[in-house]
C-alpha positions as CSV (number, residue, x, y, z in Angstrom):
1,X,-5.4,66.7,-24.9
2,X,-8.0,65.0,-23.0
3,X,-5.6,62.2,-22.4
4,X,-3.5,64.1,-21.3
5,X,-5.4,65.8,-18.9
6,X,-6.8,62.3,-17.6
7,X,-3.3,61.3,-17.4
8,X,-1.9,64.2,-15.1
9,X,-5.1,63.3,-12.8
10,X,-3.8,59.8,-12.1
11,X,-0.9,60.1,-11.7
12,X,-2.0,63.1,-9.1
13,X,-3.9,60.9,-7.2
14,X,-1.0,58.6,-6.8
15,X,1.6,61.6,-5.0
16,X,0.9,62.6,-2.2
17,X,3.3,65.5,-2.2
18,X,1.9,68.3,-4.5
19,X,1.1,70.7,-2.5
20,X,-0.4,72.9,-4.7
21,X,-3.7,74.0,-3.4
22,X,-5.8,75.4,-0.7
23,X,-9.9,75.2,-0.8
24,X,-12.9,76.8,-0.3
25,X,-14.8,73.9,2.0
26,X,-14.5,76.2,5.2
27,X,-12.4,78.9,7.2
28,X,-8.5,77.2,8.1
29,X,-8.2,75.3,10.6
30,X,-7.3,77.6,14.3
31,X,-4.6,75.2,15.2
32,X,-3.0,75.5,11.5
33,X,0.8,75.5,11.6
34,X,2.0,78.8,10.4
35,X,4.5,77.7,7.8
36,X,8.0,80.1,7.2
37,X,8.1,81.4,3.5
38,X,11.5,83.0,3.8
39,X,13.1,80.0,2.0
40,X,11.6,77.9,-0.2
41,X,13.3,74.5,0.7
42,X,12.6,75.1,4.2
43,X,8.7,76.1,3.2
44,X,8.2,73.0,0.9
45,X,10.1,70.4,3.6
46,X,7.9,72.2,6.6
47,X,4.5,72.1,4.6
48,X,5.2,68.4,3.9
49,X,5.6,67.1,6.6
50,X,2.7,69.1,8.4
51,X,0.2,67.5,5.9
52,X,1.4,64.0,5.9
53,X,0.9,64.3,10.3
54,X,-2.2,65.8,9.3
55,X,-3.3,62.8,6.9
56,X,-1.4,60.0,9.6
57,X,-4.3,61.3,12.6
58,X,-6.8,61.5,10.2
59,X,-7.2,58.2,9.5
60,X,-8.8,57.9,13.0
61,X,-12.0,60.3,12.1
62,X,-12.2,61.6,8.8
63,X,-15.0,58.6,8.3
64,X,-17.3,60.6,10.7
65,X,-16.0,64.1,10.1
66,X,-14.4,64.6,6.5
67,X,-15.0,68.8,6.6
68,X,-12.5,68.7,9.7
69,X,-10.0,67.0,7.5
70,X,-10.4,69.5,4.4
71,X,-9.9,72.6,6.8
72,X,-6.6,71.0,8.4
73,X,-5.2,70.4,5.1
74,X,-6.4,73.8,3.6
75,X,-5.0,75.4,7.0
76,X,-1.2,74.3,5.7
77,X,-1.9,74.7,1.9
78,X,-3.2,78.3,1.4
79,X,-0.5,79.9,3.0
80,X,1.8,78.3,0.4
81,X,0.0,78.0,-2.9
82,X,-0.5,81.1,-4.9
83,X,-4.2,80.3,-6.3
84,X,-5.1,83.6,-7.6
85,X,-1.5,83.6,-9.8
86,X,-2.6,79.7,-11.0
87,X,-5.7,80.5,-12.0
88,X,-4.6,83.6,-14.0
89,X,-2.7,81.8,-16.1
90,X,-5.0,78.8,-15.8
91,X,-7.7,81.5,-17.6
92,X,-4.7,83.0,-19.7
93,X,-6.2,85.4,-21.9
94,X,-9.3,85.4,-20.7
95,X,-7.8,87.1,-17.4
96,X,-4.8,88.9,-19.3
97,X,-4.1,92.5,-18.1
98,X,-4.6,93.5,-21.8
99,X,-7.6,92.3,-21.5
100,X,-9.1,94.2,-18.4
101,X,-7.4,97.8,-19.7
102,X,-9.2,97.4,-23.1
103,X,-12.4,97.0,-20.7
104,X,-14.6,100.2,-21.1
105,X,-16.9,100.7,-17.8
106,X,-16.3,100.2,-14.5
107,X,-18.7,97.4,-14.5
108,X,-17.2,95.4,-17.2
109,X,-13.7,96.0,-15.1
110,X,-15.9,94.8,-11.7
111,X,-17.2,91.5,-13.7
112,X,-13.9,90.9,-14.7
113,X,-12.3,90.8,-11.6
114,X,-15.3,89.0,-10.4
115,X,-15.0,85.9,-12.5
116,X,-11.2,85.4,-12.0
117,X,-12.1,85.9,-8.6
118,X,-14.5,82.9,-8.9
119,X,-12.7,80.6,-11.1
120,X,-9.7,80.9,-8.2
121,X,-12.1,79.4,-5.9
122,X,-13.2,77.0,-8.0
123,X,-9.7,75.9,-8.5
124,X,-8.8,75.4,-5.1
125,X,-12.2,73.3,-4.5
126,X,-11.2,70.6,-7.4
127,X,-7.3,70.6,-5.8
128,X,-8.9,70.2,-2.6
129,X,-10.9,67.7,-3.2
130,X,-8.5,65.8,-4.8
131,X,-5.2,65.9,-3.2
132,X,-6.7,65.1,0.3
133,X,-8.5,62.3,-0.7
134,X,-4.7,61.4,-2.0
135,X,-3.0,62.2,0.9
136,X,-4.7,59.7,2.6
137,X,-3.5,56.6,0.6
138,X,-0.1,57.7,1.6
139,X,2.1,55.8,3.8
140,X,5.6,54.9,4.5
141,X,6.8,56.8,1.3
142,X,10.2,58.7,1.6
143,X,10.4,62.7,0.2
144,X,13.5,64.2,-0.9
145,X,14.0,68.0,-2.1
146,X,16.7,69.7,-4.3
147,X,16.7,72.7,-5.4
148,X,17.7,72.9,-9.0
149,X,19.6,75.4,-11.0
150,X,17.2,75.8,-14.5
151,X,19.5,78.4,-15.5
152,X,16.2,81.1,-15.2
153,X,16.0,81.4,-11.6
154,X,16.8,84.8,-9.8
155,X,16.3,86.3,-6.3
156,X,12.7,86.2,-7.2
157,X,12.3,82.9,-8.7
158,X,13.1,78.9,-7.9
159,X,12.3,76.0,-9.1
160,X,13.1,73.0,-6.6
161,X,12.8,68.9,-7.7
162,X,10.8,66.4,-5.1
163,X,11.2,62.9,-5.5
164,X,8.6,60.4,-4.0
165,X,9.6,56.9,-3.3
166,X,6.5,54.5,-2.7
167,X,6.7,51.0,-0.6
168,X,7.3,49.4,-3.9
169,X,10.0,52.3,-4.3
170,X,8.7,53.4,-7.7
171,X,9.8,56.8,-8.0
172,X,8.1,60.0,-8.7
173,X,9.7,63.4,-10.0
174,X,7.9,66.5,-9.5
175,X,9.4,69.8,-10.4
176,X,7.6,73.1,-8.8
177,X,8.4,76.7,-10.0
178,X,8.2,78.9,-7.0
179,X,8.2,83.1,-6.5
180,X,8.5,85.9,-4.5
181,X,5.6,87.9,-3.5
182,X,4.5,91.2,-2.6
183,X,5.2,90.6,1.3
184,X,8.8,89.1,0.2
185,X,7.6,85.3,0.8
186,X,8.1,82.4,-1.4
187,X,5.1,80.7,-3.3
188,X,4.4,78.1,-5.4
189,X,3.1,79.0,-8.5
190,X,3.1,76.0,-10.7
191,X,4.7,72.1,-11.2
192,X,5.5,69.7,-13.2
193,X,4.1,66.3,-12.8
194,X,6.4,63.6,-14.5
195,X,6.3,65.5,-17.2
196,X,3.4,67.1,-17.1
197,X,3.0,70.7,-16.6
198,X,-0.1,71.2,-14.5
199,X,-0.3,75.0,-15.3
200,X,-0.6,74.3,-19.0
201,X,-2.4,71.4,-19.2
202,X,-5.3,73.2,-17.0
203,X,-4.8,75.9,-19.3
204,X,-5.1,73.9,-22.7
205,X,-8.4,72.1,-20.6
206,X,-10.3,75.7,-19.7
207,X,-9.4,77.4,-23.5
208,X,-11.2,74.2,-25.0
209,X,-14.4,74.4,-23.0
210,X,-14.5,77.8,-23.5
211,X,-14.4,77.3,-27.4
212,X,-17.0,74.3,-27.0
213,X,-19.7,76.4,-25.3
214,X,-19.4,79.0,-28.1
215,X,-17.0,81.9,-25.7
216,X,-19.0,81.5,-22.6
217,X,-16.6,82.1,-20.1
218,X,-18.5,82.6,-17.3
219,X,-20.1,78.9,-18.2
220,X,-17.2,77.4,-17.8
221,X,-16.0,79.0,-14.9
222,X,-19.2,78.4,-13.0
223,X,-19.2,74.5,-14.1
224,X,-15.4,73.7,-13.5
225,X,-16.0,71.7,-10.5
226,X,-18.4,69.8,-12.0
227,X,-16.5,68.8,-14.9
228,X,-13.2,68.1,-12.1
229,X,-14.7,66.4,-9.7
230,X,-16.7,64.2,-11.5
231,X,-15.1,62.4,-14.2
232,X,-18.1,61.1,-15.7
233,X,-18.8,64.1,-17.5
234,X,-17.9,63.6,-20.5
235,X,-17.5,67.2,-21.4
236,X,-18.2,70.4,-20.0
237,X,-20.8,71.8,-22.5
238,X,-24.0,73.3,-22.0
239,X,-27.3,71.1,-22.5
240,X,-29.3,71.2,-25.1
241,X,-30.8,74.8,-25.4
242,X,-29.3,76.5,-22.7
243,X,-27.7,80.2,-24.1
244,X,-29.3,79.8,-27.3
């Protein structure tokens, strides 16, 4: 599993197109391009090619001022990424709706809609982080979109295929499952990375650290960055002693 996980983050770092994430570094951008959601072709080709401008001017003072680079990226991303539904099923049970009815108090309910709260920002910090530092390697590759028929799409749901061609025009598939939300825009809610599904990858990732630090949730939710981040870390368990 670990493999896999280091495997999805490589190949990450090499696209510069999933644009899956907003993050917590700072407040949007003013200037931030307010990106249509009515269709989700138009959203994805729009959001595109606002962050790869973005990255292209950049390049001329992100060495001096980095922060202004995560909140002009962030600006485009949040409006499209649906972090709070990622990191629910990121968390899977452990943010389940079953799981918050069978809570008893109003303060177990509150803690529970705390930490999902707080694993969602964590998330978007690690994407952040991450797929800026990516975007900046880009240059000259060519983007195409389809969208796809997966035979489980409705007037709620999409799924829609990028391909990346580099300048040694390598190719690069990635597959994002899109929705509806509550003010009728479209979403994206997942994708699949050559192969690799993102959502359950992350997901097989946080229900092993969870197991390795004895059910401590809250543990793992307030180290995922660390472990992200910083691939170092070989793990994301507790030290020696601590919670014992």
């Amino acid at each position: 599993m670990k493999l896999r996980l280091r495997a999805a983050h490589v190949f990450f770092s090499a696209v510069v197109s999933l644009v899956l994430a907003g993050q917590a570094y700072g407040a949007p951008a003013d200037s931030a391009p307010v990106i249509s959601r009515d269709d989700p072709e138009v959203m994805l080709k729009q959001a595109t090619d606002e962050l790869l401008a973005i990255s292209k001017a950049a390049r001329a003072y992100v060495d001096q001022d980095r922060e202004r680079y995560y909140a002009e990226v962030s600006g485009v991303l949040d409006q499209i990424m649906d972090i709070q539904y990622f990191a629910r099923g990121v968390m899977a049970t452990y943010a389940s709706a079953r799981v918050y009815k069978s809570l008893q108090t109003d303060a177990e309910k509150a803690a529970f809609r705390d930490r999902v709260a707080r694993f969602a920002v964590a998330l978007k910090r690690v994407w952040m982080v991450k797929y800026a530092d990516a975007l900046l390697k880009a240059d000259g590759e060519t983007i195409e979109l389809a969208r796809i028929n997966t035979g489980n799409d409705d007037d709620d749901r999409a799924t829609l295929k990028q391909t990346i061609t580099d300048r040694k025009n390598q190719t690069y598939l990635v597959q994002y499952s899109l929705h509806k939300v509550k003010d009728g825009g479209w979403m994206v809610a997942n994708a699949v990375v050559e192969g690799v599904n993102l959502g359950e990858t992350y997901r097989s990732q946080f229900a092993e650290a969870v197991e390795n630090n004895k059910g401590d949730v809250d543990y793992v939710v307030d180290n995922w960055v660390e472990l992200m981040l910083h691939e170092s870390t070989p793990g994301l368990d507790k030290p020696a002693g601590e919670g014992q």
